[in-house]
C-alpha positions as CSV (number, residue, x, y, z in Angstrom):
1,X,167.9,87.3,137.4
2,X,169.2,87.5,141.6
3,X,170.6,90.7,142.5
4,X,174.2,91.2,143.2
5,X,175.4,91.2,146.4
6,X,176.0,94.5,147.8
7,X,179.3,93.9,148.9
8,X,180.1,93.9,144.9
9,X,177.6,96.5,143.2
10,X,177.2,99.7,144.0
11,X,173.6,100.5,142.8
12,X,172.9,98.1,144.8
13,X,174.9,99.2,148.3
14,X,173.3,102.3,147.7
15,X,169.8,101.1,147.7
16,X,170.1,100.8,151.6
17,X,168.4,104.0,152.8
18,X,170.7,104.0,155.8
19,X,173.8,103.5,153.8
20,X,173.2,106.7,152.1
21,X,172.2,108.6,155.1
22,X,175.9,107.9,155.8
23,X,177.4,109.0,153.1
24,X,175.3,112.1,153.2
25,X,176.5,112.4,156.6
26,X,180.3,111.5,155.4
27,X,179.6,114.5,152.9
28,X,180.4,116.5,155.3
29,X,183.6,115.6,156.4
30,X,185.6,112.7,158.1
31,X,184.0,110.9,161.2
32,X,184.7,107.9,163.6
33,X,182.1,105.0,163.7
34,X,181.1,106.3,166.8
35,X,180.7,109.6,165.8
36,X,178.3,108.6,162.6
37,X,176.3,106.2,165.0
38,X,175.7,109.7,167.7
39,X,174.9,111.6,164.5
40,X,172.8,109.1,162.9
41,X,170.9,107.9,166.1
42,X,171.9,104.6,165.0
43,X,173.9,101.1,166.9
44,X,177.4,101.5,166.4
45,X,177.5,97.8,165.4
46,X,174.6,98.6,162.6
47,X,177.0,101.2,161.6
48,X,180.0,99.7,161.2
49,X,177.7,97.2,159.6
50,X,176.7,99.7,156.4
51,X,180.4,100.9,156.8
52,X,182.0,97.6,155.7
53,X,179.6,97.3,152.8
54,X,180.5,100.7,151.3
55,X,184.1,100.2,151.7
56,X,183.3,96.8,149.9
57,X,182.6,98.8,147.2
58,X,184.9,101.3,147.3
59,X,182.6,104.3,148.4
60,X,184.6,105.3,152.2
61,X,188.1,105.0,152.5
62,X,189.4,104.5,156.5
63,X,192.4,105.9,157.7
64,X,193.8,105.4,161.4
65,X,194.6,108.3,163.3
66,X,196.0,107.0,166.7
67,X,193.5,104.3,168.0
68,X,190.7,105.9,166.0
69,X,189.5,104.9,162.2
70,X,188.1,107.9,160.3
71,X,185.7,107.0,157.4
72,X,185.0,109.2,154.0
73,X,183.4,109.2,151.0
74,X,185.0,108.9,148.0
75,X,183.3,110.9,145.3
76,X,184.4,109.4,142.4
77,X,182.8,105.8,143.4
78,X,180.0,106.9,142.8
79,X,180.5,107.6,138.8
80,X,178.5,104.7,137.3
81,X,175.8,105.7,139.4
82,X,176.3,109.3,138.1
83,X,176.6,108.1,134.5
84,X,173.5,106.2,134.9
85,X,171.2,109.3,135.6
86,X,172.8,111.1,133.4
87,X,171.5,109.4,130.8
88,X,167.8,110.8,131.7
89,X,168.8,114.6,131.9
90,X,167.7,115.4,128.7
91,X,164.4,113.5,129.4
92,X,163.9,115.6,132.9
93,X,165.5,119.0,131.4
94,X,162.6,118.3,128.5
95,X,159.6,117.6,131.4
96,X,160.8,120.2,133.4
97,X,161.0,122.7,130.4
98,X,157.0,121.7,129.6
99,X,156.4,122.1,133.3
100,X,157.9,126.0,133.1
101,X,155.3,126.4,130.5
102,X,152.3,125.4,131.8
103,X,153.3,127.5,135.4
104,X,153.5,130.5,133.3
105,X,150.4,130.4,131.7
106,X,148.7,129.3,135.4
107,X,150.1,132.2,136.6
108,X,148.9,134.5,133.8
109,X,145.6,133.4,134.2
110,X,146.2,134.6,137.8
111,X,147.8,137.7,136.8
112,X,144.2,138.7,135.5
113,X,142.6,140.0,139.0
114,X,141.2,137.1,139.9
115,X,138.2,137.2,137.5
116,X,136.3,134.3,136.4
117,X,136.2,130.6,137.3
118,X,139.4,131.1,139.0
119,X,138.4,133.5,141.6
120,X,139.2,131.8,145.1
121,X,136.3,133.7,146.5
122,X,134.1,132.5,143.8
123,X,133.9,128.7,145.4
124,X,134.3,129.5,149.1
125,X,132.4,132.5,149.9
126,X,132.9,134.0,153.6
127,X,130.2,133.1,155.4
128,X,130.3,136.6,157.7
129,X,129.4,138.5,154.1
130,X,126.8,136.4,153.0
């Protein structure tokens, strides 16, 4: 099945690494084109580029302030992408939970003064003390 174009679909406009660099960037508050291409390191024509996709899509609103066009995100776009993920929480939560349990016990094996198999020194013994 072809992809849909990213001017319509934002999972896909999102897949762009450099399109949510910007948005990560707009996180933090309005900017000018120019100012995301300084921040960003990036062409302002590759900008403005990734800019027009993600207004596409509905994910920056523009508004004109004199002769200047100040981009943001808008949060709320992004809520299919949010409801998506969401649906893998309890998976994660679940991993994570079995993860907590097995760090516990490796550090209560470590809690035990370092005696046994475990002992660092054990398998690289300093070679001024031999």
């Amino acid at each position: 099945m072809a992809r849909a174009p990213t001017t319509t679909d934002t999972f896909n406009a999102v897949a762009e690494p450099r399109r949510r660099e910007i948005l990560d960037t707009l996180a933090g508050g309005e900017l000018s084109v120019n100012d995301l291409a300084d921040r960003l390191g990036l062409a302002q024509p590759l900008v403005s580029k990734h800019l027009a996709v993600l207004r596409a899509v509905g994910l920056v609103d523009v508004r004109e302030q004199g002769r200047q066009r100040l981009y943001r995100p808008r949060g709320e776009a992004l809520r299919p992408i949010y409801d998506w993920v969401r649906r893998y929480e309890d998976t994660w939560s679940e991993r994570f939970a079995r993860l907590d349990v097995v760090l516990d016990e490796l550090r209560a094996r470590g809690d035990r003064g370092g005696k046994g198999d475990g002992d660092a020194a054990d398998r690289h013994p300093d070679p001024d003390h031999a």
